[in-house]
Every structure is written in structure tokens, then in C-alpha cells.
N, CA, C and O atoms as a CHARMM CRD file, in Angstrom:
* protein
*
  160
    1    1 UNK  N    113.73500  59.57600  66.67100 PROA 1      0.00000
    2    1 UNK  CA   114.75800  58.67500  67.14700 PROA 1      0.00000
    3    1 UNK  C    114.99300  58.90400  68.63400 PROA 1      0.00000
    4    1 UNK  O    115.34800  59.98000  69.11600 PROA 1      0.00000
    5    2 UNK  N    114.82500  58.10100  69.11900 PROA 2      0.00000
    6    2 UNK  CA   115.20100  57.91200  70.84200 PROA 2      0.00000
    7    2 UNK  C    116.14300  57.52000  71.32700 PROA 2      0.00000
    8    2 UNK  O    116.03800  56.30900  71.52300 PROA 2      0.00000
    9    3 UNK  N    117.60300  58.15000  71.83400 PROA 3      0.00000
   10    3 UNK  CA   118.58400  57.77300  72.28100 PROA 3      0.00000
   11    3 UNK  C    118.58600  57.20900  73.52100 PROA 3      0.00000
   12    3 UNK  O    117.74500  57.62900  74.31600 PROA 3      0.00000
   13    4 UNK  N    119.58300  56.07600  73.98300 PROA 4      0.00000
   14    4 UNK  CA   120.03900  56.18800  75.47600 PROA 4      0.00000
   15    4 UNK  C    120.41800  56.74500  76.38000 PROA 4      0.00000
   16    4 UNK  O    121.61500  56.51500  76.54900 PROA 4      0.00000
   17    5 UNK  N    119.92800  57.52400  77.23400 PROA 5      0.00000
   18    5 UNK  CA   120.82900  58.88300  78.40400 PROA 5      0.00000
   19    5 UNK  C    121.15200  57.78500  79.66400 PROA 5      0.00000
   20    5 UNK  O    120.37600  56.84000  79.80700 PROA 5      0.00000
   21    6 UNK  N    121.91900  57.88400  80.26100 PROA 6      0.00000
   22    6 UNK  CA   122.15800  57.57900  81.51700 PROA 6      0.00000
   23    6 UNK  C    121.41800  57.93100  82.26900 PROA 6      0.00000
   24    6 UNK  O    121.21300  59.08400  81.89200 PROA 6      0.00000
   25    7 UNK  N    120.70400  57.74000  83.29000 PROA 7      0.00000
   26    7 UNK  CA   119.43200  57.85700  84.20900 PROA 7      0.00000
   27    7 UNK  C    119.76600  57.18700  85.63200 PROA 7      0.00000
   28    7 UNK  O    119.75600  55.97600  85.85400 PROA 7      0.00000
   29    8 UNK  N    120.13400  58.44200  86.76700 PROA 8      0.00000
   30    8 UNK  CA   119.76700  57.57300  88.49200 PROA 8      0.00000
   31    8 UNK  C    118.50500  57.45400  88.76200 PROA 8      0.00000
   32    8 UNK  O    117.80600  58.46700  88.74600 PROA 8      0.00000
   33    9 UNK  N    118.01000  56.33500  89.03400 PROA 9      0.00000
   34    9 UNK  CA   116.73000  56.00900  89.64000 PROA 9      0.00000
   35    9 UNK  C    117.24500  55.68200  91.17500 PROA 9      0.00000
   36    9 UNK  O    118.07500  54.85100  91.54600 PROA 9      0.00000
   37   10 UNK  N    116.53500  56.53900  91.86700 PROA 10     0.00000
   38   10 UNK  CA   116.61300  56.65500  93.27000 PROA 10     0.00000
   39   10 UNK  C    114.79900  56.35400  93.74000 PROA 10     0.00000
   40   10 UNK  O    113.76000  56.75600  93.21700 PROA 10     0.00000
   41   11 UNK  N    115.14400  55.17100  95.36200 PROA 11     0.00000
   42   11 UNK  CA   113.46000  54.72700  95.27500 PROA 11     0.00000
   43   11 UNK  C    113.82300  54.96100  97.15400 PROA 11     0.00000
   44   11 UNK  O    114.88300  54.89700  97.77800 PROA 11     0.00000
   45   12 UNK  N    112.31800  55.26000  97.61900 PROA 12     0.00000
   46   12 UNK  CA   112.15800  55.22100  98.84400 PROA 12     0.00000
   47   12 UNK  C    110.95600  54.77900  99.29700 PROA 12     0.00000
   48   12 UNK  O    110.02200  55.26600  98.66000 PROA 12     0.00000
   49   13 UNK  N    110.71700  54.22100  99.94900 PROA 13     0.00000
   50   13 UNK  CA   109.92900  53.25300 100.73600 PROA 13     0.00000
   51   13 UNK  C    109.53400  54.72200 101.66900 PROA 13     0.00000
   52   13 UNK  O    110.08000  55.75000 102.06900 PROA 13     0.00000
   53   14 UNK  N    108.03500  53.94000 101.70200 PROA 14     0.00000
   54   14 UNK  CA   106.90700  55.02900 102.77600 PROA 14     0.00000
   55   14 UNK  C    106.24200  53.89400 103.64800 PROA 14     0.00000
   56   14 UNK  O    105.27700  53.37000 103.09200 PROA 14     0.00000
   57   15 UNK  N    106.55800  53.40300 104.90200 PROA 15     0.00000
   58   15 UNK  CA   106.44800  52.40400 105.62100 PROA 15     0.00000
   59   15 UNK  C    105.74600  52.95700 106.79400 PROA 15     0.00000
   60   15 UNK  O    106.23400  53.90900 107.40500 PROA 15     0.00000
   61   16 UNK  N    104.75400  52.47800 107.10600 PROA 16     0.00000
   62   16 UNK  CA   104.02300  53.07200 108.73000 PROA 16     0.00000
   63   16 UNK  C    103.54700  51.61900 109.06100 PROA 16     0.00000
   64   16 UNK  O    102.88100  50.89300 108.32300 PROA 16     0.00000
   65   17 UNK  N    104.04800  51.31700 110.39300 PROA 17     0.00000
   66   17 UNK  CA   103.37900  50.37100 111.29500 PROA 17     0.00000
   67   17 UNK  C    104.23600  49.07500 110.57500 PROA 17     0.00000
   68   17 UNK  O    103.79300  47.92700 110.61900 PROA 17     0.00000
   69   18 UNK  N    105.00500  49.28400 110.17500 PROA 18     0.00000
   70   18 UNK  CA   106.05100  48.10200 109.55400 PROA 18     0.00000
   71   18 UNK  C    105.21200  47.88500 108.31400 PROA 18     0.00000
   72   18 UNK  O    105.45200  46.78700 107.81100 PROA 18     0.00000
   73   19 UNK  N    104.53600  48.41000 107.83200 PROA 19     0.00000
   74   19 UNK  CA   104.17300  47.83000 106.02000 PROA 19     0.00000
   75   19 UNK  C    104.27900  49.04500 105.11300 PROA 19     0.00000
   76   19 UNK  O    104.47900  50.16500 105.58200 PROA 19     0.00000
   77   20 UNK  N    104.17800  48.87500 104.14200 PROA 20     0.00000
   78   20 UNK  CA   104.75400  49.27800 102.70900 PROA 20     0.00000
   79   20 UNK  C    103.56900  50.06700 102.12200 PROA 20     0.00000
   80   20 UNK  O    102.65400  49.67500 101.39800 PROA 20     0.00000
   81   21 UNK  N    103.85900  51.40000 102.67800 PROA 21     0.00000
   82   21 UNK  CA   102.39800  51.68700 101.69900 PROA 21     0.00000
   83   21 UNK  C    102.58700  52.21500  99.81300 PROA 21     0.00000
   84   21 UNK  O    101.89400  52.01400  98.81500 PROA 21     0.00000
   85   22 UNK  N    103.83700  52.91700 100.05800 PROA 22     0.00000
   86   22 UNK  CA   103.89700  53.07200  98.81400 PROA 22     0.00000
   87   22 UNK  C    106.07200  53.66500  98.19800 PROA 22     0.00000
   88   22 UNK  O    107.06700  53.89100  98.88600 PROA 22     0.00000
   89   23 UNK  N    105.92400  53.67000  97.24000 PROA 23     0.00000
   90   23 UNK  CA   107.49700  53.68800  97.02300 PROA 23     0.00000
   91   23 UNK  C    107.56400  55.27200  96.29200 PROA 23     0.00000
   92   23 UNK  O    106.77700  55.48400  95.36800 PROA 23     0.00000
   93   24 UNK  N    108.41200  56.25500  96.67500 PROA 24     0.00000
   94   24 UNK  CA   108.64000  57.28200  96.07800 PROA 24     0.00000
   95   24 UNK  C    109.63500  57.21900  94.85400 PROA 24     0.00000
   96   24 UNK  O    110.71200  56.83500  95.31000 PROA 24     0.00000
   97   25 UNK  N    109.72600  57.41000  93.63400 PROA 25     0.00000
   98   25 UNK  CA   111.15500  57.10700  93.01500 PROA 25     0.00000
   99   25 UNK  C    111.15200  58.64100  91.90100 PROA 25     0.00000
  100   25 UNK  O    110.20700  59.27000  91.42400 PROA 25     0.00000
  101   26 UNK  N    112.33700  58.79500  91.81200 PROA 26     0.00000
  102   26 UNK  CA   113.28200  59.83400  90.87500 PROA 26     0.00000
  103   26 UNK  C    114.24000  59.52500  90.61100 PROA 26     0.00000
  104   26 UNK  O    115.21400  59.10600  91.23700 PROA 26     0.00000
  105   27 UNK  N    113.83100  59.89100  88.73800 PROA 27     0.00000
  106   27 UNK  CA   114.25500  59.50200  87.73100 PROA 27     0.00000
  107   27 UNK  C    115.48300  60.64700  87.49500 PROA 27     0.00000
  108   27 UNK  O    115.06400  61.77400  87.75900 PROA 27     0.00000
  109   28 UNK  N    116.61300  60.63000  87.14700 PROA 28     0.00000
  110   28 UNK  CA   117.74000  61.92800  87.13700 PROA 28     0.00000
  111   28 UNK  C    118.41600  61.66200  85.90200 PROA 28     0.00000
  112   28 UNK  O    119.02000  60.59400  85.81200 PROA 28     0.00000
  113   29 UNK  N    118.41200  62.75300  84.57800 PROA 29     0.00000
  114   29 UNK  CA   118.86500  62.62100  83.46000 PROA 29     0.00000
  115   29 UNK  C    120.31000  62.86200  83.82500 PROA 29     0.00000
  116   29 UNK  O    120.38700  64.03800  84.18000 PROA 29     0.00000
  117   30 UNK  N    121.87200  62.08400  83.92000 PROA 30     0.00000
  118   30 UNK  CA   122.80900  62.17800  83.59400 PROA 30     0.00000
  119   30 UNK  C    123.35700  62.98300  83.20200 PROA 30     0.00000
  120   30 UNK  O    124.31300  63.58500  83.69100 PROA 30     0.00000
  121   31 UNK  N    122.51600  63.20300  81.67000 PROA 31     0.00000
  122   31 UNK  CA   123.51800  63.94600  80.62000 PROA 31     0.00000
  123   31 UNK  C    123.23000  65.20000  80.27300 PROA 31     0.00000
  124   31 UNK  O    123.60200  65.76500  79.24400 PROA 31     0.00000
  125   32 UNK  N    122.31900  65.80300  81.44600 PROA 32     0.00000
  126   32 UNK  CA   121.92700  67.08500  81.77500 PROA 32     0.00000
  127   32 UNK  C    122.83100  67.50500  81.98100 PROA 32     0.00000
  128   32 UNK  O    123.63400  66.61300  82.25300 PROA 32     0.00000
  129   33 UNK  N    123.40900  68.80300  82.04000 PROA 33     0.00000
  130   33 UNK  CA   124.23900  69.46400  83.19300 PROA 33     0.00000
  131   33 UNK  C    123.41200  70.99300  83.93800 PROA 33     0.00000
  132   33 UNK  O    122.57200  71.75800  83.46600 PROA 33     0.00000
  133   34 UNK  N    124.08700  70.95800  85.22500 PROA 34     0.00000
  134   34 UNK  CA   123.03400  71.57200  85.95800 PROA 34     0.00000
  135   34 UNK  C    123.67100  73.24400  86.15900 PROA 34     0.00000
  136   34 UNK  O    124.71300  73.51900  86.75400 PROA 34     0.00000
  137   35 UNK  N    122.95400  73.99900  85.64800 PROA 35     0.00000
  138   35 UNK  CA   123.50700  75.61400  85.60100 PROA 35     0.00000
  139   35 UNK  C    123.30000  75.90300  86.84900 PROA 35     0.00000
  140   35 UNK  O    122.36300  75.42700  87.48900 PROA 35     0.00000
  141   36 UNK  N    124.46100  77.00300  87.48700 PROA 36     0.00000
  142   36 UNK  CA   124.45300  77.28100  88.64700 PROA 36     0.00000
  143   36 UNK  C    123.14400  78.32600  88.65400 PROA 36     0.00000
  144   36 UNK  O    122.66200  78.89100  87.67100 PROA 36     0.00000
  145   37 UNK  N    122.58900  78.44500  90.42900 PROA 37     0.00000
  146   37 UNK  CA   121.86900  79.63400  90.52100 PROA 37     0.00000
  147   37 UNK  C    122.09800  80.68200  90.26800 PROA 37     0.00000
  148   37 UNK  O    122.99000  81.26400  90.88400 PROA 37     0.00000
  149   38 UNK  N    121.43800  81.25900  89.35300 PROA 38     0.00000
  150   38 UNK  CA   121.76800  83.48800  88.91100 PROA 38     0.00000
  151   38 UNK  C    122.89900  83.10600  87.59000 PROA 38     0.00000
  152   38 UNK  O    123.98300  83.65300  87.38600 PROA 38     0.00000
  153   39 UNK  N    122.26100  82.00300  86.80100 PROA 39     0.00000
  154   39 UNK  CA   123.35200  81.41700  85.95200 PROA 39     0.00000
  155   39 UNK  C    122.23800  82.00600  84.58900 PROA 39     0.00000
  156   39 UNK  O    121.04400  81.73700  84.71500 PROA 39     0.00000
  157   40 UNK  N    122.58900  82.60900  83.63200 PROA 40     0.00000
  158   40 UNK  CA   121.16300  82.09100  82.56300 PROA 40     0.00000
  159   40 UNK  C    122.22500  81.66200  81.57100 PROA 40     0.00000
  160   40 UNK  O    121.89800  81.16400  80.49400 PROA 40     0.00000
């Protein structure tokens, strides 16, 4: 079974000489939570 998570998709453009060569994007699970460093 595959639930819905909330997900940021963040995209960036890689542009030289004014054209588009390619798009970087990251995907960020929401409903992660993120343990501090020196955390176990």
C-alpha cells in the first residue's frame, strides 16, 4: 500500500549563453523529521 507524503519539489535551471541546458530538481519528504547532528 502506497500512501500520500507531502513532498517540496524544488527545480533549477542550468542556463549558459541564455539557453536551457538542463533542470536540477529535489524531491523533499515532508513527513520526515530531521535528527539533529551527534543525534542517534
Amino acid at each position: 500500500m502506497v500512501e500520500d507524503q507531502p513532498v517540496r519539489e524544488e527545480s533549477i535551471p542550468v542556463v549558459r549563453n541564455g539557453r536551457v541546458l538542463a533542470v536540477i530538481t529535489r524531491h523533499t519528504n515532508l513527513a520526515m523529521m530531521r535528527t539533529p547532528a551527534g543525534w542517534s
